[in-house]
C-alpha positions as CSV (number, residue, x, y, z in Angstrom):
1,X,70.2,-55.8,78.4
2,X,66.5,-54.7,78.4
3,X,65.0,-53.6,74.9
4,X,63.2,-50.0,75.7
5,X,59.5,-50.3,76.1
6,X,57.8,-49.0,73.0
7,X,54.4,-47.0,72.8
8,X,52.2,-47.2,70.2
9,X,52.7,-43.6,69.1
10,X,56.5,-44.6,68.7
11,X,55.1,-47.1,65.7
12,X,55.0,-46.0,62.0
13,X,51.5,-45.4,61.0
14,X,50.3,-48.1,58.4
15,X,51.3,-47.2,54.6
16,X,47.7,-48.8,53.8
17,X,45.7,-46.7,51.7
18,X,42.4,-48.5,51.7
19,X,40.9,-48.4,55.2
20,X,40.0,-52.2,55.4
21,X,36.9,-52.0,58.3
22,X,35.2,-49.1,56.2
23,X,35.7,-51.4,52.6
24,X,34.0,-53.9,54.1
25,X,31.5,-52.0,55.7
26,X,30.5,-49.9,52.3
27,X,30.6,-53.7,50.4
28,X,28.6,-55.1,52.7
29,X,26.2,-52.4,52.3
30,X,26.0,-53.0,48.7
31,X,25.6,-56.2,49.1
32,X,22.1,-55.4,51.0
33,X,21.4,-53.3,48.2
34,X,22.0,-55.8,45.6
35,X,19.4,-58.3,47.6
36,X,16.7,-56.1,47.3
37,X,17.2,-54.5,51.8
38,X,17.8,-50.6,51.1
39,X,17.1,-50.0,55.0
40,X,19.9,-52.7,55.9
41,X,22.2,-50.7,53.4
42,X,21.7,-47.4,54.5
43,X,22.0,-48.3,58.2
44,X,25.7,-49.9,57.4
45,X,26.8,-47.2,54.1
46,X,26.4,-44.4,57.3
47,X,28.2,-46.4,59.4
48,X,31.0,-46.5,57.1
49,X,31.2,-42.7,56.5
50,X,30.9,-42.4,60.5
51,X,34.1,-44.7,60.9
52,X,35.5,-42.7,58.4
53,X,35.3,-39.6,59.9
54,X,36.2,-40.9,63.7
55,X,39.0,-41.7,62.1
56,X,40.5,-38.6,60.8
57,X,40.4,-37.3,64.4
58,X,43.7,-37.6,65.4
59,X,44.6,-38.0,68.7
60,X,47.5,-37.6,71.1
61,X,48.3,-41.0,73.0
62,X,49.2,-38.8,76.3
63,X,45.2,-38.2,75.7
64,X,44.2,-41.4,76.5
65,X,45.5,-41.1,79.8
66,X,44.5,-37.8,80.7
67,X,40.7,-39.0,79.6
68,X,38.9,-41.3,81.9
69,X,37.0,-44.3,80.1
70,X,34.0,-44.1,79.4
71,X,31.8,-46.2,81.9
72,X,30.2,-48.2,80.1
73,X,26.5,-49.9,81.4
74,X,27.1,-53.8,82.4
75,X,23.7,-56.8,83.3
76,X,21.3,-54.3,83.7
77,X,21.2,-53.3,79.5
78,X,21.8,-56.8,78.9
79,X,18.6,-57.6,80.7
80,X,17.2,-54.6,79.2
81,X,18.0,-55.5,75.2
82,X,17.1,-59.0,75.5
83,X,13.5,-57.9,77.5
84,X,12.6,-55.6,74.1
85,X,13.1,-59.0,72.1
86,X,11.4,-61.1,74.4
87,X,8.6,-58.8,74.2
88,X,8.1,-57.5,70.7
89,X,10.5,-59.8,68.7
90,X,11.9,-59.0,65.5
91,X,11.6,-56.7,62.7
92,X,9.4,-54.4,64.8
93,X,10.2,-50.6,65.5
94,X,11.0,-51.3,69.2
95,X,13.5,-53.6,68.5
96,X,14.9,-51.4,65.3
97,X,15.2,-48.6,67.4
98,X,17.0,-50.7,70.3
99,X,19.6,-52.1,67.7
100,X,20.1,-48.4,66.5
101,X,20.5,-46.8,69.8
102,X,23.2,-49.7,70.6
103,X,25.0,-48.9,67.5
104,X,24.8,-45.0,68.1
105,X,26.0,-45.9,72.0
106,X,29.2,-47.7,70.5
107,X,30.0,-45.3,67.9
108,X,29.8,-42.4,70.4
109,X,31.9,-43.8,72.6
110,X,34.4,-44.8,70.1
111,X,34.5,-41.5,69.2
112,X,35.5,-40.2,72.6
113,X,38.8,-42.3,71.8
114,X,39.7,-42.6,68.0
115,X,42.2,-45.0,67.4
116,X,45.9,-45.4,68.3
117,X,48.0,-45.7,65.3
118,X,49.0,-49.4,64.1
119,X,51.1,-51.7,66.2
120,X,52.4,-55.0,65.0
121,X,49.6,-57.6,65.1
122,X,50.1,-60.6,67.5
123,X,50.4,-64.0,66.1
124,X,47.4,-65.1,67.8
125,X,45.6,-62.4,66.0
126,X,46.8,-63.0,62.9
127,X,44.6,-66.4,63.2
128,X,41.6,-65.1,64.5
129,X,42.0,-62.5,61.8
130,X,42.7,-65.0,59.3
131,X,39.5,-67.3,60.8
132,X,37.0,-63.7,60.2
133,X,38.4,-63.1,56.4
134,X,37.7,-66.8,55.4
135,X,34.2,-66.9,56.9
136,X,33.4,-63.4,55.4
137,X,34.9,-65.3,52.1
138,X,32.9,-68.2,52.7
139,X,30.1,-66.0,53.3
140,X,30.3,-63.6,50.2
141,X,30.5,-66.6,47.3
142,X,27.7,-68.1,49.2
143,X,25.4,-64.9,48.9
144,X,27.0,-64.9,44.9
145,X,25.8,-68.2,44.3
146,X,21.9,-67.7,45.7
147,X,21.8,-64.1,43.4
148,X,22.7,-66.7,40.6
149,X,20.8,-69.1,41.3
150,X,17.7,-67.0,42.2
151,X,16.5,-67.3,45.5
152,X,17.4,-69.5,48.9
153,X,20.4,-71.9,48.0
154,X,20.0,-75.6,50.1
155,X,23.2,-76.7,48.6
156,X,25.1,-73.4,49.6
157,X,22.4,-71.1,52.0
158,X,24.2,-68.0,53.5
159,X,24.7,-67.4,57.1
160,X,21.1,-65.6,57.8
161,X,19.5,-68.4,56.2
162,X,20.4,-71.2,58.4
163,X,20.5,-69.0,61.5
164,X,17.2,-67.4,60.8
165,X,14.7,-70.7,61.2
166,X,16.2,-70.6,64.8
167,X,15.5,-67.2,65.7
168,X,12.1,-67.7,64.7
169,X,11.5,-68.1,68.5
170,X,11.2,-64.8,71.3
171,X,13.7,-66.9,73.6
172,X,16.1,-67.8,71.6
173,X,15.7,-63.9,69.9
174,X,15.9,-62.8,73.5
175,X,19.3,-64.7,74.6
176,X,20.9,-64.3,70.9
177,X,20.4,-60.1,71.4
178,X,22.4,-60.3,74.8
179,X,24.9,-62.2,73.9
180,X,26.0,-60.3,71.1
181,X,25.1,-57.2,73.3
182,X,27.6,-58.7,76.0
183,X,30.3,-59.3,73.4
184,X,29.8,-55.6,72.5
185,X,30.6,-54.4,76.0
186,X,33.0,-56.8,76.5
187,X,35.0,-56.0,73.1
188,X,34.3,-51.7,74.4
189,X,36.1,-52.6,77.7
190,X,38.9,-54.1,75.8
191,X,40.1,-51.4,73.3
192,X,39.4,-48.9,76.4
193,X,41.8,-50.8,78.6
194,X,44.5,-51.8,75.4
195,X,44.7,-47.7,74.6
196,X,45.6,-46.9,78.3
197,X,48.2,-49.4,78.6
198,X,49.9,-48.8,74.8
């Protein structure tokens, strides 16, 4: 006999209280405040209080149909991102105001299409979601142990330590920034398409 398809409204809304993206988002902002990068913290403290409010905007699932996805841009703002870094490189407005206007892009269109409530979580996401907590783990006691120990740590150096040497050059700046603009679109594209199918 066939088990009735289920939706994701038909699944009970989680009893969690703490909303776990927008902890981690508001610790991690403390944590640039704590090293001494009050820009870094504001940019991801608003972030937070964005999420925050996207998600109190409850929506109907029928919605999700009746609203056609966003179309999103594809190779031509890859090109585009990577381009700015080529050209101007790091920690310059150009490139700040590039990385903001992705993030503002994102959250906007996030916004068009708050999130379904919670469905059971597969196991294969389980792992990858147990594979992000132990590298965020891995990556907290590392930043405790340099704010111990006073500066860079060679024994136990942080993620942006041992990626920042290579980012030192415009190329590898260049193809880093569209990458991780390509996952965003790609990772966009995904929750779009997951919502109209739930």
């Amino acid at each position: 006999m066939a088990t009735p398809e289920r939706h994701a409204a038909d699944y009970p809304r989680s009893r969690l209280v703490v909303d776990l993206p927008v902890a981690a988002l508001f610790l991690t902002s403390l944590a640039h405040w704590i090293r001494g990068a009050p820009a870094d913290g504001v940019v991801f403290a608003g972030a937070a209080v964005l999420l925050l409010v996207t998600e109190r905007h409850g929506t109907a699932s029928d919605a999700f149909v009746a609203t056609p996805p966003a179309r999103l841009p594809g190779a031509s703002l890859i090109v585009a991102v990577a381009l700015v870094a080529l050209v101007f490189g790091r920690q310059t407005v150009p490139m700040f105001l590039t990385v903001v206007a992705l993030g503002v892009g994102a959250l906007v269109v996030e916004w068009r299409e708050p999130s379904l409530p919670a469905r059971p979580v597969p196991r294969r996401g389980r792992l990858w979601a147990a594979l992000a907590i132990s590298w965020c783990l891995w990556e907290l006691v590392s930043f405790v142990y340099e704010q111990a120990a006073g500066g860079l740590s060679l024994t136990h150096p942080t993620m942006s330590d041992l990626v920042d040497p290579m980012l030192a050059n415009r190329a590898v700046q260049a193809l880093a920034l569209g990458v991780w603009t390509a996952a965003g679109l790609a990772l966009l594209r995904a929750a779009s398409a997951a919502r109209r199918v739930a």
